[in-house]
C-alpha positions in Angstrom: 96.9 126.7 113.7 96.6 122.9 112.5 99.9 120.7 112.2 100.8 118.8 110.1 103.7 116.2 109.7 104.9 114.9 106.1 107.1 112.0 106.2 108.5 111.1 102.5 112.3 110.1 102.5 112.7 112.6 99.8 113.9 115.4 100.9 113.1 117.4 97.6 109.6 116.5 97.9 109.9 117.4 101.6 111.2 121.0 101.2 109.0 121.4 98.0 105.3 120.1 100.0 107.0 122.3 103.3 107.5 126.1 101.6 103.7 125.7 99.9 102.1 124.6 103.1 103.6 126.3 104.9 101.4 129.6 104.7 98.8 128.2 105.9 99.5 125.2 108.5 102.6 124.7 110.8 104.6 122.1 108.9 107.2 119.5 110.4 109.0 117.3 107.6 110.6 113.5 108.4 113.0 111.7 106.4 113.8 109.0 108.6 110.6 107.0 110.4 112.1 107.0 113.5 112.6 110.9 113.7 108.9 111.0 113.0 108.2 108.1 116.0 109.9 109.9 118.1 108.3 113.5 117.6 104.5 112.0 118.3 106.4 111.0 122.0 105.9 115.2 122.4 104.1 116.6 119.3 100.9 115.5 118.5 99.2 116.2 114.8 96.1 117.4 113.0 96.9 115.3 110.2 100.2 113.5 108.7 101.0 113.0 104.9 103.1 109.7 104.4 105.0 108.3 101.4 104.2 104.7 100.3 107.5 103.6 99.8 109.8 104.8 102.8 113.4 104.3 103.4 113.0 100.9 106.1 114.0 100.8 109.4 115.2 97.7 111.1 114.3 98.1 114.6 110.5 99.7 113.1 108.6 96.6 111.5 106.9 98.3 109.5 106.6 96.9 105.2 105.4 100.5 103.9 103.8 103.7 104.4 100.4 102.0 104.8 101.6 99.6 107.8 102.4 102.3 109.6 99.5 104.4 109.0 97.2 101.0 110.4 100.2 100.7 113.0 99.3 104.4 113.9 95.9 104.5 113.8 95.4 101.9 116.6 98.0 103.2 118.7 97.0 107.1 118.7 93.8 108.4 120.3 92.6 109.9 119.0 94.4 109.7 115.6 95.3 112.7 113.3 94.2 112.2 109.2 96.5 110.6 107.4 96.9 110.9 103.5 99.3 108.4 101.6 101.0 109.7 99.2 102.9 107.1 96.2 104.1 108.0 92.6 102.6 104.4 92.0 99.5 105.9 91.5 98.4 108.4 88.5 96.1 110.9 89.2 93.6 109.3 87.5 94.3 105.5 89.0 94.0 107.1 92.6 90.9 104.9 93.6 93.1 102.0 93.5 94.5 104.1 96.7 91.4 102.1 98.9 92.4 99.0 97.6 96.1 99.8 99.1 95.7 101.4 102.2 92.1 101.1 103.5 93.5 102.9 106.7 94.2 105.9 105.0 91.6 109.1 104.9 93.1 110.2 101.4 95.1 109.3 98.6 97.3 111.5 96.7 99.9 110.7 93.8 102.9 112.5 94.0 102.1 114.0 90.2 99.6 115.3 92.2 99.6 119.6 91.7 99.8 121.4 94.5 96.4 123.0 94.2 95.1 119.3 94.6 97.1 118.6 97.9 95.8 121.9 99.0 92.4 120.6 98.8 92.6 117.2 100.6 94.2 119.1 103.2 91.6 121.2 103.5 88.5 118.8 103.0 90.3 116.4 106.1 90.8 119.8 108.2 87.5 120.7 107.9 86.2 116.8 109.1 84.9 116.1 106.0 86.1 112.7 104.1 87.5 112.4 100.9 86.8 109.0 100.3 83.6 107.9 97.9 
């Protein structure tokens, strides 16, 4: 079964994304970056949803959810999918998602339904990209 981590500071959005996944992929949820540093030490993951705008760590330089998704992607081999999630973005403005984070294999806003998560989940699962 595919994993997949979420990391949104949240914790509502967290438990929300977490119970609808969850019946279909193994889910882990992360608050804190660190916590989700630290799992990819023993854990590693099919793909990895992270928020835009995350709670900062001091000792992690790291600006926003997109540095750490470039950060990640040269350090992790190979690397899982990773979708960036913001509430910056309407779901119609999400093409200005590339212009973010070109690291990123998806964009998502956080209006966002789930039926629309469900499906850049499965489109990146399946290898495909969702990227024009």
């Amino acid at each position: 079964m595919p994993k997949i981590a979420i990391l949104d500071d949240n914790e509502d959005f967290c438990f929300v994304i977490q119970a609808f996944l969850k019946n279909y992929w193994e889910i882990t949820t992360f608050t804190e970056i660190s916590s989700f540093l630290e799992s990819l030490n023993h854990q590693s993951y099919d793909l990895v949803i992270i928020d835009f705008s995350l709670t900062l760590d001091a000792e992690i330089d790291v600006k926003n959810g997109c540095d750490l998704i470039e950060i990640l992607k040269k350090q992790l081999n190979p690397p899982p999918s990773f979708i960036l999630i913001t509430g910056w973005l309407g779901i119609n403005d999400l093409d200005e998602g590339q212009k973010i984070c070109a690291a990123a294999d998806a964009f998502l806003s956080k209006n966002s339904d789930l039926s629309e998560i469900l499906k850049s989940i499965n489109i990146l699962l399946s290898g495909k990209s969702v990227k024009n």
